[in-house]
MARDOKE-826087 format. One record per residue (C-alpha): x negated, y, z negated; residue in three letters. Coordinates in steps of 0.5 Angstrom, whole numbers, padded with zeros to 4 digits, always signed. Example, Ala and Ser with C-alpha at 12.3 -4.5 7.8 and 13.67 -1.06 7.14 Angstrom:
<sites>
-0025-0009-0016Ala;-0027-0002-0014Ser;
</sites>
This chain:
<sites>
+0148+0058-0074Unk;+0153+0055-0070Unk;+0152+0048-0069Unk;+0155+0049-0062Unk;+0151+0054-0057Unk;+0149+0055-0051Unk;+0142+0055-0049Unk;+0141+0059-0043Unk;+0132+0059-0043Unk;+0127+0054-0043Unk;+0124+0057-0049Unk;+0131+0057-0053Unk;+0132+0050-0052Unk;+0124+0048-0054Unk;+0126+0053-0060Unk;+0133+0049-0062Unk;+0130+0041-0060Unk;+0124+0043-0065Unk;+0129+0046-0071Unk;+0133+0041-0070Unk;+0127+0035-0073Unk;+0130+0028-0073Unk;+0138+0030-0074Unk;+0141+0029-0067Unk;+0142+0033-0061Unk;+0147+0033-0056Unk;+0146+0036-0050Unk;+0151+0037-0044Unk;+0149+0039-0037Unk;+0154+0041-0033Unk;+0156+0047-0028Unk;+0161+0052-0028Unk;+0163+0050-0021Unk;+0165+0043-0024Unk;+0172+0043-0027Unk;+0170+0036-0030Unk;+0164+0039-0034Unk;+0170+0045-0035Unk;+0174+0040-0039Unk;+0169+0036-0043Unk;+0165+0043-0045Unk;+0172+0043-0049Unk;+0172+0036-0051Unk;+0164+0037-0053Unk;+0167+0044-0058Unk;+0172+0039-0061Unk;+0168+0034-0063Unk;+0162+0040-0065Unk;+0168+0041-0070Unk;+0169+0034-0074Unk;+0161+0033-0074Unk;+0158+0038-0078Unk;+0151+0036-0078Unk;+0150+0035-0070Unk;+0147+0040-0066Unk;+0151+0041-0060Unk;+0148+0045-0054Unk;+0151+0047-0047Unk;+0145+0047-0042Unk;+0147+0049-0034Unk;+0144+0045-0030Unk;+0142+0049-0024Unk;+0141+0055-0028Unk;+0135+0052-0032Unk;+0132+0048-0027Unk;+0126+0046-0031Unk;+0130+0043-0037Unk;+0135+0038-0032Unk;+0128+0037-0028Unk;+0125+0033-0035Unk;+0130+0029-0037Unk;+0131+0027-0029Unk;+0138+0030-0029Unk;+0142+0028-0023Unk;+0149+0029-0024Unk;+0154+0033-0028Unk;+0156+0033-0033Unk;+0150+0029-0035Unk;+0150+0028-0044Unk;+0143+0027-0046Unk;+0143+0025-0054Unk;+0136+0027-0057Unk;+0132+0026-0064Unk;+0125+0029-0065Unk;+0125+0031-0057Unk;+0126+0024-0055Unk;+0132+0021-0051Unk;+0136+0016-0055Unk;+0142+0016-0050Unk;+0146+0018-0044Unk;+0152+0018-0042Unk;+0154+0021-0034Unk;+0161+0023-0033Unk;+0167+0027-0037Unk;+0168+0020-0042Unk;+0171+0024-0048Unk;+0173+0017-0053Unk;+0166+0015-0049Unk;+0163+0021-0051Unk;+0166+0021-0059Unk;+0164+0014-0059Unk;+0156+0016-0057Unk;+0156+0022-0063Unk;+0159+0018-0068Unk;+0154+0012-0067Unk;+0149+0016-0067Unk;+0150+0021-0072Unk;+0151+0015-0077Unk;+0144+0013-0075Unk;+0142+0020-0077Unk;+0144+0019-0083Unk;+0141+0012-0086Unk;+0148+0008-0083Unk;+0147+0003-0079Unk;+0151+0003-0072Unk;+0157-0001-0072Unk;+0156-0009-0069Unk;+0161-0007-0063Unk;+0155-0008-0057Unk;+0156-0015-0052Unk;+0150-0019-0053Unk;+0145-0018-0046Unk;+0145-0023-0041Unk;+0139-0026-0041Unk;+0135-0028-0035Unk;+0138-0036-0036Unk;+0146-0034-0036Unk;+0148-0039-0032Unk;+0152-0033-0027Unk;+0145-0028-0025Unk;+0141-0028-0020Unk;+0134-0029-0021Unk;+0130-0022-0022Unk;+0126-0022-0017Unk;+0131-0024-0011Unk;+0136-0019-0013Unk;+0131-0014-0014Unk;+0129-0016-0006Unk;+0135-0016-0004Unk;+0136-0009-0006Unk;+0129-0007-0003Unk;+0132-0009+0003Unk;+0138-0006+0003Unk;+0135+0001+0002Unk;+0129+0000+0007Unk;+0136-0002+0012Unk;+0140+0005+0010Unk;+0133+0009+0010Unk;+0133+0008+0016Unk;+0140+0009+0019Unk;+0137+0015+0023Unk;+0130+0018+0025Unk;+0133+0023+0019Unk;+0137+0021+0013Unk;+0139+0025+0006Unk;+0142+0022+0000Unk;+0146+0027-0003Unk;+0152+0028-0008Unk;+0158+0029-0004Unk;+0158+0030+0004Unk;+0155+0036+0008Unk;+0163+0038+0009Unk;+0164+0038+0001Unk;+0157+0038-0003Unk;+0158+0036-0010Unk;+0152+0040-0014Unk;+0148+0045-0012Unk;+0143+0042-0010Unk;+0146+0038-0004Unk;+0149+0045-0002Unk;+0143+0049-0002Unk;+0140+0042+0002Unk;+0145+0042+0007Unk;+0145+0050+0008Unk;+0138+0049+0010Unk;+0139+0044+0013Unk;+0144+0046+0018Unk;+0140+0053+0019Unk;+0134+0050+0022Unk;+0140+0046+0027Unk;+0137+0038+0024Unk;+0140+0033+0026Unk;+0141+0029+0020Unk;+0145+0024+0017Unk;+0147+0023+0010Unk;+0149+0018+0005Unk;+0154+0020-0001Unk;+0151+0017-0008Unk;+0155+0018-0011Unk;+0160+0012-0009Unk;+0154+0007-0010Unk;+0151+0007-0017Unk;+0146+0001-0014Unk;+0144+0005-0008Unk;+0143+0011-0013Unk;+0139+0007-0018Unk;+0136+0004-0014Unk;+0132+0009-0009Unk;+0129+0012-0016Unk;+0125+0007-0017Unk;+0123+0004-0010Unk;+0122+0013-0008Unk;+0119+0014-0015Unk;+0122+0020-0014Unk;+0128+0020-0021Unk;+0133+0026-0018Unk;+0137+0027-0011Unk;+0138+0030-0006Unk;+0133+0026-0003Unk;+0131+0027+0004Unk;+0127+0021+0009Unk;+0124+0022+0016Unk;+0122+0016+0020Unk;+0123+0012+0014Unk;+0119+0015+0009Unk;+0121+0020+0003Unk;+0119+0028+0005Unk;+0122+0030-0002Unk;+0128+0034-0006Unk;+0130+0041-0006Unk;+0123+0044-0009Unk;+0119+0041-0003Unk;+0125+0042+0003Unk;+0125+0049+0001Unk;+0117+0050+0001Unk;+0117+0047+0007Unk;+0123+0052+0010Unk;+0118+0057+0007Unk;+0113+0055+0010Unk;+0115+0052+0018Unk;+0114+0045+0017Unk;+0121+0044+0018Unk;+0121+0047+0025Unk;+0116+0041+0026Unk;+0118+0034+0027Unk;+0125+0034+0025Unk;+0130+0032+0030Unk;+0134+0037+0033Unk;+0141+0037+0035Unk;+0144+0039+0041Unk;+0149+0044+0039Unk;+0148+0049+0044Unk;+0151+0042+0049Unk;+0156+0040+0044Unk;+0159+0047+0044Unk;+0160+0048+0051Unk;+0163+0041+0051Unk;+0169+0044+0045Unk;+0168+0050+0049Unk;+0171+0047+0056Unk;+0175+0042+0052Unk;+0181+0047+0055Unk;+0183+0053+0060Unk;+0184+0057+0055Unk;+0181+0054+0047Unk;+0182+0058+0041Unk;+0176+0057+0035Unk;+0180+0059+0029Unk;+0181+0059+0021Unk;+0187+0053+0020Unk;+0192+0051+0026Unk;+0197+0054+0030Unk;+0202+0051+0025Unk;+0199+0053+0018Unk;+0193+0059+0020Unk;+0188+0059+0014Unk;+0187+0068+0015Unk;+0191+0074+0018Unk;+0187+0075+0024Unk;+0187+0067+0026Unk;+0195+0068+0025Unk;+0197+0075+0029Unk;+0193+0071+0035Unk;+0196+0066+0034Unk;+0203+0069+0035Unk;+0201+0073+0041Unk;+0199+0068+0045Unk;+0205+0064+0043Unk;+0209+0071+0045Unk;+0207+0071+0052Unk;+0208+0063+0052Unk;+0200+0061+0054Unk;+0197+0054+0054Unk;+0191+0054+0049Unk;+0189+0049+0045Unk;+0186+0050+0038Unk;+0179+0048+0034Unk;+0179+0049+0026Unk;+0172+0052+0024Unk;+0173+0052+0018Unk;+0173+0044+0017Unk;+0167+0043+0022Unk;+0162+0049+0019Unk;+0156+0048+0024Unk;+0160+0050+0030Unk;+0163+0056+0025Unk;+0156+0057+0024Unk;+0153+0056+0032Unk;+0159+0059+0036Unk;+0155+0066+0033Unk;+0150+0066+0035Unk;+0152+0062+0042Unk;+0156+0067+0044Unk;+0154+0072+0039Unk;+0161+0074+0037Unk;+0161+0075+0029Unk;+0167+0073+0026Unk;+0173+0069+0028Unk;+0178+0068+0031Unk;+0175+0067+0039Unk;+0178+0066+0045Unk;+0175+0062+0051Unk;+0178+0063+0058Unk;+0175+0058+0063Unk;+0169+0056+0059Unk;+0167+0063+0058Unk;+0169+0068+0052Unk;+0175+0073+0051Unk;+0173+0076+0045Unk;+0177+0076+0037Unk;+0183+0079+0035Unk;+0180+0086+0037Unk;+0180+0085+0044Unk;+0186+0080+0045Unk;+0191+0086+0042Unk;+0188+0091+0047Unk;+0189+0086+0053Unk;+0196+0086+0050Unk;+0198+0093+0051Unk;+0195+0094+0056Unk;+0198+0087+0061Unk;+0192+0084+0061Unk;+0194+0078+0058Unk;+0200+0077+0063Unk;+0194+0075+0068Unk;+0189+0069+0069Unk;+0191+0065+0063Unk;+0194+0059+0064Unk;+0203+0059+0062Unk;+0206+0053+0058Unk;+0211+0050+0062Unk;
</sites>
């Protein structure tokens, strides 16, 4: 068998840790939508080539949830170096020299060989530039107690809502925006301290991680059973989107929700619009949805209109492409809208 595979099941993975004994196994989670992982998947079959009595396994992360979940996953690409089904190290992040240096160390340990002495010495508690123990832990406390209760609703995620770093954040988001919950969110991935720190103060090891009035509600699995099953119709805090899209709505006489800008529209339809309304000279301001995609999302439903581009006129919709070429042809759009000067 190949010392480098892909395992895609629970029961394959048990198989291959249990043949595996003592010797050691090097397993990358990662995804596919992470170039990171793309590229240290390559390393990892490199390295599989010069160390011929490791294991090498790929395990994606989102697709084997029950295996991420026990070797408490939180980010990819994550490596996970097993002997006789027990961690002897991790490494996050796409550290290729990192990477070689860990399997180098350990297989020598595999074999008999004894790890090269090139580890710093620990800094122990009487190292004159510590902290104390006790006070840092308080202050760490404190500072995450503080940033748990930023708002009535708080996630801690991977990325922002615009731009979710793993699927589980992206899931979390979606439902979130779905059920219109006005939340706010903390990127732990710009925080290593916030992100370490929240495993142990919550007990709970894996993000995203969702708080309401101060205490934690749970991950992914708890949110979705929740969505299942109403709760989160119940308590949340909504927003006032209905309020904040007739606000945008009127921000203009005549306003025009699209795909990009007037100088670089994002589709076809957002870019003929644009040039018949430039054409019979009107004076309209623009909204981007594509960087705002809960009002992508609310003006749907708010106007019950399904695609975009869409034109308002004095608060009050026009229509989509469809219809703005039909008032063309027909002068309709000489009339009633505001001209530039």
């Amino acid at each position: 068998m190949s010392n480098f595979v892909d395992v895609t099941s629970v029961a394959d993975f048990d198989t291959l840790a249990e043949a595996t004994g003592s010797g050691l196994l090097v397993v990358h989670f990662w995804a596919s939508w992470a170039p990171q992982c793309v590229s240290m998947n390559d390393v990892m079959q490199e390295v599989a080539k010069q160390f011929l009595n490791v294991q090498f396994v790929k395990v994606e992360a989102e697709s084997v949830p029950e295996i991420s979940l026990k070797y408490d996953i939180s980010s990819v690409p994550t490596f996970v170096f097993l002997k006789n089904k027990k961690v002897v190290d991790t490494l996050h992040g796409a550290n290729g020299p990192e990477f070689n240096k860990k399997v180098e160390q350990h297989s020598k340990a595999s074999s008999g060989q004894a790890p090269p002495p090139n580890a710093p010495p620990s800094k122990t508690a009487e190292t004159p530039d510590s902290k104390p123990e006790t006070s840092s832990k308080e202050d760490l406390n404190s500072r995450l107690k503080k940033l748990i209760n930023t708002a009535p609703c708080m996630l801690f995620m991977k990325g922002t809502p615009e731009e979710p770093r793993c699927g589980f954040s992206r899931t979390t988001v979606g439902i979130l925006n779905d059920k219109n919950i006005d939340y706010k969110t903390f990127d732990i991935l710009g925080d290593n301290e916030v992100r370490q720190g929240l495993k142990t103060y919550s007990n709970w090891p894996t993000f995203p991680q969702l708080y309401l009035k101060g205490e934690l509600v749970g991950g992914l699995d708890i949110i979705k059973e929740m969505n299942e099953n109403g709760d989160l119709d119940e308590d949340f805090p909504k927003k006032d989107l209905n309020g904040r899209l007739k606000k945008l709505i009127n921000t203009a006489p005549c306003m025009l929700f699209m795909k990009g800008n007037p100088e670089e529209p994002r589709c076809g339809f957002s870019r003929t619009t644009i040039g018949i309304l430039n054409d019979k000279n009107i004076d309209y301001k623009t909204f981007d949805i594509l960087g705002d995609n809960e009002v992508r999302q609310g003006l749907k439903t708010y106007s019950n209109w399904p695609t975009f581009p869409q034109l308002y006129l004095n608060g009050d919709l026009v229509g989509g492409l469809d219809i703005i070429k039909e008032m063309l042809e027909n002068g309709d759009l000489d009339e009633g809208f505001p001209t530039k000067s």
